[in-house]
C-alpha positions in Angstrom: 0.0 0.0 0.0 0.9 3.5 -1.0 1.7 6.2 2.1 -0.8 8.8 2.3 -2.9 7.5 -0.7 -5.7 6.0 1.2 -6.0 3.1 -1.0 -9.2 0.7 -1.0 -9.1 -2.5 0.5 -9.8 -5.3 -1.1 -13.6 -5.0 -2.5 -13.5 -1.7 -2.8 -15.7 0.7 -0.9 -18.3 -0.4 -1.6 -17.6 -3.7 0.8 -17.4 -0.8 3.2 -20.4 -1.2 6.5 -23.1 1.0 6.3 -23.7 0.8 10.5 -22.4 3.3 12.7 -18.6 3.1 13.2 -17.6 1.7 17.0 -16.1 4.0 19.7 -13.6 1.6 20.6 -12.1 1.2 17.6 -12.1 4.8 16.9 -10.3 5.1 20.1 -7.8 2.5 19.8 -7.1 3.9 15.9 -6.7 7.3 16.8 -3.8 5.8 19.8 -2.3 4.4 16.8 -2.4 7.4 14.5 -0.4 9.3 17.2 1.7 6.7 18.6 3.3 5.7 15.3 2.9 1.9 16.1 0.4 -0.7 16.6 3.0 -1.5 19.5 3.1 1.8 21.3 -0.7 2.3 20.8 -1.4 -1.3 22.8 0.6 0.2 25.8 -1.3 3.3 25.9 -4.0 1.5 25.9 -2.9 -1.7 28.2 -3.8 -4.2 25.2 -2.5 -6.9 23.4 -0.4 -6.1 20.2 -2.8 -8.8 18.2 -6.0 -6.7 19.5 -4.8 -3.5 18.3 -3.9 -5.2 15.0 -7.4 -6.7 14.6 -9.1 -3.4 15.7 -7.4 -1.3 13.2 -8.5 -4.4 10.5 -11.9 -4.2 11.5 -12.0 -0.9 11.3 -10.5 -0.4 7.9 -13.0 -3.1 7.0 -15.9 -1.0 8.6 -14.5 2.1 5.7 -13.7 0.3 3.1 -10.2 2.2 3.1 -6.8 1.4 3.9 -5.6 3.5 7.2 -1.8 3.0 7.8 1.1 1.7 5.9 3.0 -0.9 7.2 6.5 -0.1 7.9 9.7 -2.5 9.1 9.2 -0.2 12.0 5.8 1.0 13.2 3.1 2.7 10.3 2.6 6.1 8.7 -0.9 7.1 8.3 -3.0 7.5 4.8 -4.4 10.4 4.0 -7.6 8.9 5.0 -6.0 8.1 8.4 -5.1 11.8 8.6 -8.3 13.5 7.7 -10.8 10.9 9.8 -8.0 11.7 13.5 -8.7 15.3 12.1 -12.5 14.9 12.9 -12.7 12.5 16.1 -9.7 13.9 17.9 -11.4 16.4 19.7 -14.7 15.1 20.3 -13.0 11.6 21.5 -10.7 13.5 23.8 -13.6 15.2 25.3 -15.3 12.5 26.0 -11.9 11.5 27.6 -12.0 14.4 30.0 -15.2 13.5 31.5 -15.0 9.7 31.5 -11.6 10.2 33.4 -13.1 13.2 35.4 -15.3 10.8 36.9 -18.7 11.2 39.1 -18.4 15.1 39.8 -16.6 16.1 43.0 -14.8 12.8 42.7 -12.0 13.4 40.2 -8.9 15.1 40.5 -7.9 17.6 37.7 -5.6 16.6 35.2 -1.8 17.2 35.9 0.1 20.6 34.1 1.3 19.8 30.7 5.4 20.7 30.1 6.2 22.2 27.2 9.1 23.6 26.3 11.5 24.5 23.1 13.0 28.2 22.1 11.8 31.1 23.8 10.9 33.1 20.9 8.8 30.3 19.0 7.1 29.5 22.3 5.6 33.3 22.9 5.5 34.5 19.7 3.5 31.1 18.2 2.9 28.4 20.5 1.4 30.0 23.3 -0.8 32.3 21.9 -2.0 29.1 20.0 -2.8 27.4 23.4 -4.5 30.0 25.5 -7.9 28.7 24.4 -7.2 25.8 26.2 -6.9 27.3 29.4 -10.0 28.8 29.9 -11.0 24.6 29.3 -9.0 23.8 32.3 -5.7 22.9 30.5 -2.6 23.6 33.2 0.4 24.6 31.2 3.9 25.4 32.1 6.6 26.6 29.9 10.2 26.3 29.9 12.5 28.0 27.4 16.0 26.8 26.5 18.3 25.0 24.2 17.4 22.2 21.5 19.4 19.6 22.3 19.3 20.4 26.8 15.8 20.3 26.2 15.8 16.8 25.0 17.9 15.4 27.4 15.4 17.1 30.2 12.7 15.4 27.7 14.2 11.9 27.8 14.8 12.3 31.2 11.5 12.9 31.9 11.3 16.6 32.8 9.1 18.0 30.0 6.4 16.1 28.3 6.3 17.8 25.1 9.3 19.7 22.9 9.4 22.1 20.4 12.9 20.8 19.0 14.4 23.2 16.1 16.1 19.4 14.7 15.2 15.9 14.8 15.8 14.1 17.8 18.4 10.7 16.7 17.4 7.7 18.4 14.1 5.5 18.7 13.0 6.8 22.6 11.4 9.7 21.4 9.1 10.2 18.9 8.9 13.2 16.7 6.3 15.0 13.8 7.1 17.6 11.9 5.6 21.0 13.3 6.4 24.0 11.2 9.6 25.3 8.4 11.6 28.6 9.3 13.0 31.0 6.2 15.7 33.0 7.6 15.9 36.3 6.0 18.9 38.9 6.3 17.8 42.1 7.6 19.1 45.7 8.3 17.3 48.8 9.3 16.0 51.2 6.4 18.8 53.7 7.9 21.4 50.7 7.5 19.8 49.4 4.5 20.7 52.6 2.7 24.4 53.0 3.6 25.2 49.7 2.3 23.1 50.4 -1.1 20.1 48.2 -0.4 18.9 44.5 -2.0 21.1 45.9 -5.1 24.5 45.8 -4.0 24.2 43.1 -1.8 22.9 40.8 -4.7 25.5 42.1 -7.0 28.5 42.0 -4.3 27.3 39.4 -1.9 28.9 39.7 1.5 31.3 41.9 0.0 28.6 45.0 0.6 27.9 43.7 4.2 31.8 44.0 5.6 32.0 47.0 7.0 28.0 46.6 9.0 28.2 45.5 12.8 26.5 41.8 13.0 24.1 41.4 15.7 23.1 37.8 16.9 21.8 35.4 19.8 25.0 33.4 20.1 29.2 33.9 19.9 29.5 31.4 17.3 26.8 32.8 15.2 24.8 29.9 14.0 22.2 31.5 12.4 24.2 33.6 10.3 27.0 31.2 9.7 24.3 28.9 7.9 23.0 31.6 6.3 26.4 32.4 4.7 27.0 29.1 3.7 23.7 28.7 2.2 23.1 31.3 0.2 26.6 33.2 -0.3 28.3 30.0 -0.3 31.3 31.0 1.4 32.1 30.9 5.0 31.4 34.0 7.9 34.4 35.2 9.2 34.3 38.0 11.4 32.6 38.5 15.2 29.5 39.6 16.2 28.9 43.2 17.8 26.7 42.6 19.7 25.0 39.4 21.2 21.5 39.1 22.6 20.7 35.6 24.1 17.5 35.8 22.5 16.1 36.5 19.1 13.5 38.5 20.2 16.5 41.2 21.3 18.2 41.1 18.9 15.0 41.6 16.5 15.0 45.0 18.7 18.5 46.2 18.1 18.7 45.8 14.8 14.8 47.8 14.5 16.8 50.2 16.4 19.7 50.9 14.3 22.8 48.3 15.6 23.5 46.5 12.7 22.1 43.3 10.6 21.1 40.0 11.4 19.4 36.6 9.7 16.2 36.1 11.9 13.3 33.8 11.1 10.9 35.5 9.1 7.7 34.9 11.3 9.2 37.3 13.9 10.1 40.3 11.7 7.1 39.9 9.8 5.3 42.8 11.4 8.6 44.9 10.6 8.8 43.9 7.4 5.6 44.9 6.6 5.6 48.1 8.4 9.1 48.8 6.9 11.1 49.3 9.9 13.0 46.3 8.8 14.4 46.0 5.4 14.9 42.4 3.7 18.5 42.7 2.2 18.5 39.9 -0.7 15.6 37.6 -1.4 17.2 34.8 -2.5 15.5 32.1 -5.0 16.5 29.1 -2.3 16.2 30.5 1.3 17.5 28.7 4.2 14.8 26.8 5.8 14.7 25.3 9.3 12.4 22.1 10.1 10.9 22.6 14.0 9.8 19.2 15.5 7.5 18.5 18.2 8.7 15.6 19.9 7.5 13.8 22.9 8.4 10.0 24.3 6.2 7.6 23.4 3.9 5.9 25.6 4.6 7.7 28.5 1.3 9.3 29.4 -2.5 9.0 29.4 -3.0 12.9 30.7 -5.9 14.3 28.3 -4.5 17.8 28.3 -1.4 16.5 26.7 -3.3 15.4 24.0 -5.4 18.7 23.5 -2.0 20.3 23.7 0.0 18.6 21.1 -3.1 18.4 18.8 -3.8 22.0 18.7 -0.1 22.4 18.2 0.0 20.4 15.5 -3.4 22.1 14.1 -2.4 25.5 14.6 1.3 25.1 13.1 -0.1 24.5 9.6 -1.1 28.5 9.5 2.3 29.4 11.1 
């Protein structure tokens, strides 16, 4: 079977059932959908590997339609798969909520949900996206840091969900794609106009930027040095002027006259479009960055986590 195809099954759909589709298979395909595996999904759900697997059968045989691919290790969902955890997720989790809630008075509320990944990403997208969910009930607590810190606190059981800027190696976390940064090199207009603007740079390269103070989040300038590579295709030399251990700061100083810098292009948006910010070269193949949200497997049955990481997951396709 093809990934993403959502190809029949044998008869056709028209050997699809025609009764209304069963709650418990729903819920054990939509453990499977996020788990990755037929094997993960059985321990969220304290069953036997061989149930899952006939569920998920009998439940492709209730549709007529094919719902994962089977891979050497775990499955990928169809696009069948993908649009029918689009429209149970939430009403299933729900249901979740109040059939773990209990009688009322009896439950206790759900435990916070970690998240954490890069400061800027997290205030600028991820929590505005979640702040719905709080007046639901949803306990959330934050942590900004470093990629690969953040994992090991992840792994280690300190977070339950990350916002990782690469892909985590190794099979004890699991990870979906969330959302691609361009990096754009900007200047002030004031800045913009003493080097010659988009012109000179794309005619000179970082010829026309040698003499301009470099402003950036980190000493070894990561950012910028990929940037170089990328898209001049020669190597940064030079130090920064000024370092701000956070993009959103350094997105100020150079608003305010200090210099350039490559930032992602969701946070200068506004600037860009109000012109305080001036792109400096718009090249045909800009760097892009790949953010992950990754999460170990198996690990929890807290129903907030799920509303958390699906409305990530929703959200980041406008982002």
């Amino acid at each position: 079977m093809s990934h993403r195809k959502g190809n029949g099954l044998p008869g056709g759909p028209e050997a699809a059932s025609k009764g209304p589709l069963d709650l418990t298979l729903l819920r054990t395909f939509l453990a499977v959908h996020r788990a990755g595996s037929f094997t993960a999904a059985s321990r969220l759900l304290s069953l036997s590997q061989p149930t899952v697997t006939h569920q998920i059968r009998s439940l492709e045989r209730q549709l007529g339609r094919e719902l994962f691919e089977r891979l050497p290790r775990g499955v990928a969902p169809t696009s069948v798969a993908d649009d029918l955890a689009d429209r149970i997720a939430a009403p299933l989790d729900a249901l979740a909520a109040v059939a773990d809630r209990g009688a009322p008075g009896e439950g206790a509320a759900a435990d916070p949900v970690h998240l954490a990944g890069p400061a800027e990403l997290l205030c600028v997208r991820a929590v505005p996206a979640l702040a719905p969910l709080i007046e639901q009930g949803v306990r959330l607590r934050v942590t900004t840091g470093l990629t690969d810190e953040l994992l090991d606190g992840l792994r280690a059981g300190h977070y339950d969900l990350v916002i990782s800027t690469s892909r985590p190696r190794g099979r004890s976390l699991t990870a979906v794609p969330l959302m691609d940064e361009e990096f754009v090199l900007v200047a002030s207009p004031r800045w913009a106009e003493r080097i010659g603007g988009p012109d000179r740079v794309g005619a000179d390269g970082p010829a026309a930027l040698r003499a301009v103070p470099l402003v950036t989040y980190a000493e070894d300038l990561p950012i910028a040095r990929r940037y170089w590579r990328h898209v001049f295709g020669r190597r940064l030399s030079g130090q920064a002027a000024l370092t701000v251990p956070d993009l959103r700061g350094v997105l100020s100083a150079v608003t305010a006259g200090a210099g350039i810098s490559v930032l992602p292009r969701y946070l200068c948006a506004g600037e860009l479009a109000a012109g305080t910010l001036v792109e400096l070269l718009t090249p045909d193949d800009p760097p892009i960055n790949t953010g992950y949200l990754v999460q170990r497997p198996g690990t929890s049955d807290n129903p907030h986590l799920t509303l958390v990481r699906d409305r990530l997951v929703r959200e980041a396709r406008g982002w």
